[in-house]
C-alpha positions as CSV (number, residue, x, y, z in Angstrom):
1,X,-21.0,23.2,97.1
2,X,-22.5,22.0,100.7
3,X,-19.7,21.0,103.0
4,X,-19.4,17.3,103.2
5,X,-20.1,16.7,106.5
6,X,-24.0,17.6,105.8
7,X,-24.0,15.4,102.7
8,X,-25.9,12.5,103.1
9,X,-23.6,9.1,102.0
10,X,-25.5,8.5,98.5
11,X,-24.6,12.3,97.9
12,X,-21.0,12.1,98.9
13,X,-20.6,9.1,97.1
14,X,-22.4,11.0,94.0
15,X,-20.0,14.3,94.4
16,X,-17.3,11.9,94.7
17,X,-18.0,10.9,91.3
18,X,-18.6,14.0,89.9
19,X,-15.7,15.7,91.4
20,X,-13.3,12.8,89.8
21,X,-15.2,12.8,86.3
22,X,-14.2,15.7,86.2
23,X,-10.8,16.1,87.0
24,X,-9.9,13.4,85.0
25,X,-11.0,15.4,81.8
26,X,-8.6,18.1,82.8
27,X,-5.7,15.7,83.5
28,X,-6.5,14.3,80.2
29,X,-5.4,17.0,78.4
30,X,-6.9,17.0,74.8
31,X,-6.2,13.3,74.7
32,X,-9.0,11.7,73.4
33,X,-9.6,14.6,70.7
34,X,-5.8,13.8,70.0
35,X,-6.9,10.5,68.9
36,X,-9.3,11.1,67.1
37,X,-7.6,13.5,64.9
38,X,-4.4,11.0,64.6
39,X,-5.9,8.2,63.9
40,X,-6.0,8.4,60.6
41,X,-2.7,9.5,60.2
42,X,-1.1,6.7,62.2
43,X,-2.8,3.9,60.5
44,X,-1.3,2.9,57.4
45,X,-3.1,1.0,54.2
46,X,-1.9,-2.6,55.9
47,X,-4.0,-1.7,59.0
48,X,-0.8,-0.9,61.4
49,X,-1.3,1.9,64.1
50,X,2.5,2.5,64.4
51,X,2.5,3.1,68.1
52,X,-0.6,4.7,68.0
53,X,-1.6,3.0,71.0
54,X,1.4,3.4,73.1
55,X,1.5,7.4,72.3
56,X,-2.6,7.1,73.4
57,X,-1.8,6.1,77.0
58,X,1.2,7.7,77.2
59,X,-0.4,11.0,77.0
60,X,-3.3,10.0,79.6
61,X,-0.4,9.3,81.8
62,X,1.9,12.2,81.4
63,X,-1.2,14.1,82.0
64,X,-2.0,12.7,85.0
65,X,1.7,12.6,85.9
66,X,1.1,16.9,86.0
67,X,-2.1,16.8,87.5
68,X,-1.0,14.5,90.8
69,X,1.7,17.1,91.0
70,X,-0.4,19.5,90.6
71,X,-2.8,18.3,93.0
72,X,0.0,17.1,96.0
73,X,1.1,21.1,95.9
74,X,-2.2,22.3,95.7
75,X,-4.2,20.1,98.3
76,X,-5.0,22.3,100.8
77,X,-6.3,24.6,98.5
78,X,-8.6,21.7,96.5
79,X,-10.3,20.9,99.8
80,X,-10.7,24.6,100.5
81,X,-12.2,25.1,97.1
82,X,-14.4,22.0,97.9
83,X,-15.2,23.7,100.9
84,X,-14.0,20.5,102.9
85,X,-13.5,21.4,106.2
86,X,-14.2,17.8,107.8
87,X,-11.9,14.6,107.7
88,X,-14.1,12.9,104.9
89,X,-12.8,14.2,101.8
90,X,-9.3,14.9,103.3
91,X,-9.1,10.6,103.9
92,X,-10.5,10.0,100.9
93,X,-8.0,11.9,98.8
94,X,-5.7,9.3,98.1
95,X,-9.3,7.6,96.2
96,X,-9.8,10.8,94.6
97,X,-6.4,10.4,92.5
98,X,-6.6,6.7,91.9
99,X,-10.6,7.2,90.7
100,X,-9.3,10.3,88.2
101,X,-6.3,7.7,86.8
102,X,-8.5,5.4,86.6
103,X,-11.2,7.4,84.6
104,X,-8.5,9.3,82.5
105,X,-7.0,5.2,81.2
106,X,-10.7,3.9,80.8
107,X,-11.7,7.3,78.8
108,X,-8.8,6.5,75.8
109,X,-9.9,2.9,76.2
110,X,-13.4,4.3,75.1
111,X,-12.5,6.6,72.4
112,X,-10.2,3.6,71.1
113,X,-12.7,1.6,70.7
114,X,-15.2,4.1,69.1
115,X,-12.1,4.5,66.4
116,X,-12.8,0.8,65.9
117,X,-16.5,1.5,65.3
118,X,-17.1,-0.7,68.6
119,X,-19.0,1.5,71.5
120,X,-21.8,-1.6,72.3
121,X,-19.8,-3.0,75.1
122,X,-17.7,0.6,76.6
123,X,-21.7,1.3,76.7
124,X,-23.0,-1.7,78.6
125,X,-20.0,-1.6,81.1
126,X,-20.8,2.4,81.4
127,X,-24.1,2.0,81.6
128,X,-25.1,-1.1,83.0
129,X,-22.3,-3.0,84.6
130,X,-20.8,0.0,87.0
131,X,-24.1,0.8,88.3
132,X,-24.9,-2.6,89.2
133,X,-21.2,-3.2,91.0
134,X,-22.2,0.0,92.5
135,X,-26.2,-0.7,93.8
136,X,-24.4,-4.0,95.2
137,X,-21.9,-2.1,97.1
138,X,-25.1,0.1,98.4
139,X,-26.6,-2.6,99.4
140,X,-24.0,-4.2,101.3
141,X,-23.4,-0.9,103.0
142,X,-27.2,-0.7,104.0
143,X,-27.4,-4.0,105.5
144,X,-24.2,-3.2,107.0
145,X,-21.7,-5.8,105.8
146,X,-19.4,-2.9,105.1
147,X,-18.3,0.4,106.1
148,X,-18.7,3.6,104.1
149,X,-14.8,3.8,103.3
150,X,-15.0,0.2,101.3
151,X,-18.1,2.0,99.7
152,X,-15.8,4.7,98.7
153,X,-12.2,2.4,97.6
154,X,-14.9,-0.4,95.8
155,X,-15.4,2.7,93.2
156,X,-12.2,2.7,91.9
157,X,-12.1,-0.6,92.0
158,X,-15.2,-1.0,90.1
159,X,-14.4,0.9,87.5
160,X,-10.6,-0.8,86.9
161,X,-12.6,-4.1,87.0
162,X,-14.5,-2.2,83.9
163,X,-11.6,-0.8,82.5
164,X,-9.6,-4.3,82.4
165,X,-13.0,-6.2,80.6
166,X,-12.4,-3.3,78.5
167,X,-9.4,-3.5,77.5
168,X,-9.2,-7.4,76.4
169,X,-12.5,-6.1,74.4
170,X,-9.9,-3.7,72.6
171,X,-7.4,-6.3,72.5
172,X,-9.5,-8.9,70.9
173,X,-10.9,-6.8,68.2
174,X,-6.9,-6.1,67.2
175,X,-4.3,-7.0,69.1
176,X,-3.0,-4.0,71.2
177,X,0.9,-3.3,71.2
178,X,2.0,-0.6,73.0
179,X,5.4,0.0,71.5
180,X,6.2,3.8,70.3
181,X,7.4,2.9,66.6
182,X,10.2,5.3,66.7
183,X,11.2,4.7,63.3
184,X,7.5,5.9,61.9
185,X,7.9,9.0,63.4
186,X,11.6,10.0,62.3
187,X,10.1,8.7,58.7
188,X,6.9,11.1,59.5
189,X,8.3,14.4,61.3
190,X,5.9,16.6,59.8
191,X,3.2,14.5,61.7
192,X,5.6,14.4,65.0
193,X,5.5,18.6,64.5
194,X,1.9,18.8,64.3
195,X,1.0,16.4,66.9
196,X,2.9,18.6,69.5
197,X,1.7,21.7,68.0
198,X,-2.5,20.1,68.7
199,X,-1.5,19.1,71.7
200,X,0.4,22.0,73.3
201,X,-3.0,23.8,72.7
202,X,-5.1,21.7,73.9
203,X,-2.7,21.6,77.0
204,X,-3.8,25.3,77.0
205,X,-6.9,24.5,76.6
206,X,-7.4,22.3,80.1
207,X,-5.1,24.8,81.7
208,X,-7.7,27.2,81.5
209,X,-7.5,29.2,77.6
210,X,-10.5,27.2,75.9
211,X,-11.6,30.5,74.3
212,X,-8.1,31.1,73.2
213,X,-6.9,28.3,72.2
214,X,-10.0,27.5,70.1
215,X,-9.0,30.5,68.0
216,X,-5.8,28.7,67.5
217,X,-7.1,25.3,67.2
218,X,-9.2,26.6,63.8
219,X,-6.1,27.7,62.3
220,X,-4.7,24.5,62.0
């Protein structure tokens, strides 16, 4: 990658994005292929999820839990690997982790909804509504209303602005509880074994043995 400081704005804004896309799929963990393979098996015949939900974001956020630690040890080395060597991306990291939590909580609130059949409106805010939030905020910064740093905090903000519409979408196609329902597990513990088996491998997986851990994965 070029270093930052001979990026022009729109592409340092752009690698911003990239960069915390990105990251926010390796903090996830395997989470959203969790879900999909869970489902199922959560739901019973009289349409409860038995904490489905609650265990959904509670993996997004244990994973992200490891990646910010991750991350605070390993700064200096990030922005060495990102061959950053001026002050932008080193006073923008604090946007960089609240952009990839950000991502990683609207990325289940996707797949959730997918499980639900319902991708029209994830799609219209993905598509549609976070790019115009964002030409707005380009705009603003051309005419120069605001400074390049509000330009880089409005995308997080953005995109939890997308992430809450989201989520009362989810909420009012079933109501979401986000309780653990420790009583269907102890009644399920063959699914409880299983579900930390999948995801210990996809936590391999992110870690770095994909080729590896998809031998395992087929076994299952």
């Amino acid at each position: 990658l070029p270093p930052v400081e001979t990026l022009t704005q729109y592409e340092a804004v752009r690698l911003f994005l990239e960069i915390t896309t990105a990251l926010a799929g390796f903090a996830l963990f395997g989470t959203t292929t969790s879900m999909i393979r869970y489902y199922p098996k959560f739901r019973t015949a009289d349409g409860s999820l038995n904490g489905f939900t609650f265990w959904a974001y509670a993996l997004a956020l244990g994973g992200f839990l490891i990646f910010l630690s991750l991350m605070l040890v390993l700064q200096d080395e990030f922005l060495r690997f990102m061959a950053v060597n001026s002050s932008l991306f080193n006073r923008y990291f604090p946007a960089i982790l609240v952009m990839v939590l950000v991502i990683q909580l609207a990325l289940v609130t996707d797949t959730h909804n997918s499980l639900y059949g319902r991708i029209t409106v994830p799609n219209l805010i993905r598509e549609n509504y976070y790019r115009l939030l964002m030409a707005g905020s380009a705009l603003l910064f051309m005419a120069g209303w605001i400074g390049f740093d509000f330009v880089i905090w409005s995308l997080p903000l953005i995109y939890l602005s997308g992430l809450v519409i989201n989520f009362i979408y989810l909420n009012s196609l079933r109501r979401v509880a986000l309780r653990p329902e420790p009583a269907f597990l102890k009644a399920n513990p063959e699914l409880m074994r299983d579900f930390r088996g999948f995801t210990y491998i996809w936590f391999l997986t992110s870690i770095g043995g994909e080729r590896y851990a998809g031998r395992v994965l087929a076994r299952l």
